[in-house]
Each structure stands twice: as structure tokens, then as C-alpha cells.
C-alpha positions as CSV (number, residue, x, y, z in Angstrom):
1,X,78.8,107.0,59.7
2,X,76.0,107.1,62.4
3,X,76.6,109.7,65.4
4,X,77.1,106.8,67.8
5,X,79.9,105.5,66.2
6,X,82.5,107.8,67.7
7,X,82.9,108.9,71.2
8,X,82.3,112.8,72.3
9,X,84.6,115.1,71.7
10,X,87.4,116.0,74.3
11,X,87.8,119.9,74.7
12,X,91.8,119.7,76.0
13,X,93.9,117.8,79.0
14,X,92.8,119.6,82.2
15,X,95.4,118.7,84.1
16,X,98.4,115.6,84.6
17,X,98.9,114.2,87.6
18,X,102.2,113.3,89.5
19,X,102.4,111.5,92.8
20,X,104.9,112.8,95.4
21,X,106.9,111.8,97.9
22,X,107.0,115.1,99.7
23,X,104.7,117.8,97.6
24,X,106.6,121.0,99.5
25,X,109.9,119.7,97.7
26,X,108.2,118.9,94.5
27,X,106.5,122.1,94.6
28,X,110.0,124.1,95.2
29,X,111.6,122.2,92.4
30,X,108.9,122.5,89.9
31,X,108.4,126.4,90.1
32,X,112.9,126.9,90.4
33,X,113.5,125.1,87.7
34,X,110.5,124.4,85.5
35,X,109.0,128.5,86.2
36,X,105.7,126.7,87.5
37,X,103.2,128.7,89.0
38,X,101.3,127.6,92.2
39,X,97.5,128.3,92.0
40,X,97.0,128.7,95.8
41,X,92.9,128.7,95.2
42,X,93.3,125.1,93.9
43,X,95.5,123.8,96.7
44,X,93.9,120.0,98.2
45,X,93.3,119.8,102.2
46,X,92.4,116.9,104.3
47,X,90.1,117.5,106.7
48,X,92.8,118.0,109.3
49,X,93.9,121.1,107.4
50,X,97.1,119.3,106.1
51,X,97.8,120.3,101.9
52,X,97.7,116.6,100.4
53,X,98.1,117.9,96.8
54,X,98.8,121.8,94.7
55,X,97.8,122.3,91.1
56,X,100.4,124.5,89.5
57,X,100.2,126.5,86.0
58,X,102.9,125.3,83.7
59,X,103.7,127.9,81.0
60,X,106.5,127.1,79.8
61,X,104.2,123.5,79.1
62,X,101.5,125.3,76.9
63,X,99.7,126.7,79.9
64,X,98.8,123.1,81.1
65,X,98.1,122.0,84.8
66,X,100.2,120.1,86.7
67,X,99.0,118.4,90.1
68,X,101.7,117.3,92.6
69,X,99.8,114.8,94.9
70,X,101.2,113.3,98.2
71,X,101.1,109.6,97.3
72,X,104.7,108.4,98.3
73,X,104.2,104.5,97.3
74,X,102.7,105.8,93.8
75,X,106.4,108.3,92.9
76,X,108.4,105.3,94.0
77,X,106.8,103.2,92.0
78,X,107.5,105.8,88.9
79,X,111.0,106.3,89.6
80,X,112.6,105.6,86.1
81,X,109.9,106.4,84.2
82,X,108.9,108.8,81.4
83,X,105.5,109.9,81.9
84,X,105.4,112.7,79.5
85,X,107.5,114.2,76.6
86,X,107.8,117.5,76.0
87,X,108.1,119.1,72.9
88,X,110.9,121.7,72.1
89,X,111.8,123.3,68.5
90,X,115.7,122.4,68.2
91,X,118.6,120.5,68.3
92,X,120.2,124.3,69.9
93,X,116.9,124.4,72.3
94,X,117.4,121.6,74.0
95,X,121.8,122.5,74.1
96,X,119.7,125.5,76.1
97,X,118.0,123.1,78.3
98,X,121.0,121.5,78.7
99,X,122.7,124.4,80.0
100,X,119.6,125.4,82.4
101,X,119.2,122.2,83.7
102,X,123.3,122.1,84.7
103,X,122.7,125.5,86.2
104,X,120.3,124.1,88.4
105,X,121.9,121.0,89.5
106,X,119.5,118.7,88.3
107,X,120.7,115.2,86.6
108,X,120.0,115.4,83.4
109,X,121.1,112.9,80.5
110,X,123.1,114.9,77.5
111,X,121.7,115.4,74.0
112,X,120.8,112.2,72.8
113,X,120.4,111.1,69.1
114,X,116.6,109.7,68.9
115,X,115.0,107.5,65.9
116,X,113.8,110.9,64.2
117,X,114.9,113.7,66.3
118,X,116.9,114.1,69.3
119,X,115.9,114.3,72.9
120,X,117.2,115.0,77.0
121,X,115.8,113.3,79.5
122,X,116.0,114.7,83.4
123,X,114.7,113.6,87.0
124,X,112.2,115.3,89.2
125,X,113.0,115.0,92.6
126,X,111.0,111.5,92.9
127,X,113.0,110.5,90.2
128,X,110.3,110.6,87.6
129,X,111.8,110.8,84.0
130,X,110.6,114.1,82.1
131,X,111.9,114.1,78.3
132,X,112.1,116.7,76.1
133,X,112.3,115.9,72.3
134,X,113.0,118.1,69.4
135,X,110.5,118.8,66.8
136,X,113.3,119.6,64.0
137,X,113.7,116.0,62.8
138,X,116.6,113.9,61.1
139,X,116.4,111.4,59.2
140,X,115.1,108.3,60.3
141,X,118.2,106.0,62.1
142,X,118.5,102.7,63.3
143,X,122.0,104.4,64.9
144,X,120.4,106.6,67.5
145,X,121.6,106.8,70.8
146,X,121.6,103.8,73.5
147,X,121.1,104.7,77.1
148,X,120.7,102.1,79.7
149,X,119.9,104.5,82.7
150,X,118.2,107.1,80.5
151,X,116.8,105.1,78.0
152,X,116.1,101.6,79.2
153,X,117.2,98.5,77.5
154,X,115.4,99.2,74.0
């Protein structure tokens, strides 16, 4: 296989990107309930002085960056949808989740039976669907759970 045959290599994700309707409630909801950090030195300003996006360290996420930018047209448009799935180890860890996500009054969908594992699904304050699925596995089903709001129409 000649070297121009595959593209270069990728070191990691440096960062995901959310748009925002309001990046000062996003920012408060992100570090409560998902233990983000905000890494002030990376914060974005207009040239009025006005913050128009913060970077924030997500541990509990394998240490990956999060940006919350002020793009209110973009977060509506993303209401209702799943940008990225989490991993978690169990069945019990995401009863856990469950349970912290109830705590902190945010809607949240209940453990739900996926093709090969199972899964909960939760709202950001734009509405933006984060999922969290298991990495202990079932066996494959055909009768896993259906969800209209939480799922779609699959």
C-alpha cells in the first residue's frame, strides 16, 4: 500500500462544540451537573469585551474539551438531537445516573433496553439530547425499547 493511500494520522478529538442559547446558563449547568471545569485562560471575547464562547475540561468525559458557543439559532436547531454518546460500564451505572440526574432536576428518559446494551438519554438546557449507553452488553434484540420523545420514530 503506497504512503499516499491513507490520510495522516489524527492524534485525539481536541475539543466538541455545542452552540448555546445563553453560554452563562449552559456553563452553570454543565459544571452542577456534569462536574465540568471552566478553563478561564481559554474563554472567547468579541472585541467589545463580551464572552461569546468558554472551553470547559470534562473529566468525568475522559478529560475531553467541551466548547459552549453563543449561537442561539444553531442550539435551536439541535433541540432533539443526540450529538454524542457517552459510554458508561453498567446496567447499575447508568441506575446511578439515573438517580443523579433526578437529584438535579434534569429530564431525563429512564433506563432504556437498546439493540445491544442499554442506554439514558437527558436534555441540556438547549435541549440537546446527551446519551449515555452501557458497555456491558445483552444479547442482541429486535425487542428493545421504543421511545418517541427520547428515541425518535426508529
Amino acid at each position: 500500500m503506497s504512503e499516499d493511500s491513507q490520510p495522516p494520522a489524527i492524534a485525539k478529538v481536541h475539543h466538541i462544540k455545542f452552540p448555546c442559547s445563553d453560554i452563562d446558563a449552559a456553563l452553570k449547568w454543565y459544571t452542577d451537573v456534569l462536574s465540568a471545569r471552566r478553563i478561564e485562560q481559554f474563554d472567547h471575547f468579541k472585541a467589545d469585551g463580551s464572552v461569546f464562547a468558554y472551553i470547559l475540561d470534562m473529566p468525568l468525559f475522559g478529560n475531553i474539551n467541551l466548547e459552549l458557543r453563543l449561537d442561539a439559532d444553531h442550539a435551536e436547531k439541535q433541540r432533539g438531537h443526540d450529538p454524542v454518546t457517552w459510554a458508561v460500564g453498567s446496567e447499575a451505572d447508568l441506575e446511578s445516573w439515573e438517580k443523579w440526574l433526578t437529584a438535579k432536576d434534569v429530564k431525563h428518559s429512564r433506563v432504556l433496553t437498546g439493540v445491544i446494551g442499554w442506554v439514558l438519554v437527558f436534555e441540556d438546557p438547549d435541549g440537546r439530547f446527551l446519551r449515555l449507553y452501557t458497555l456491558e452488553a445483552h444479547p442482541k434484540t429486535a425487542l428493545f425499547d421504543k421511545d418517541e420523545y427520547w428515541l425518535g420514530r426508529d
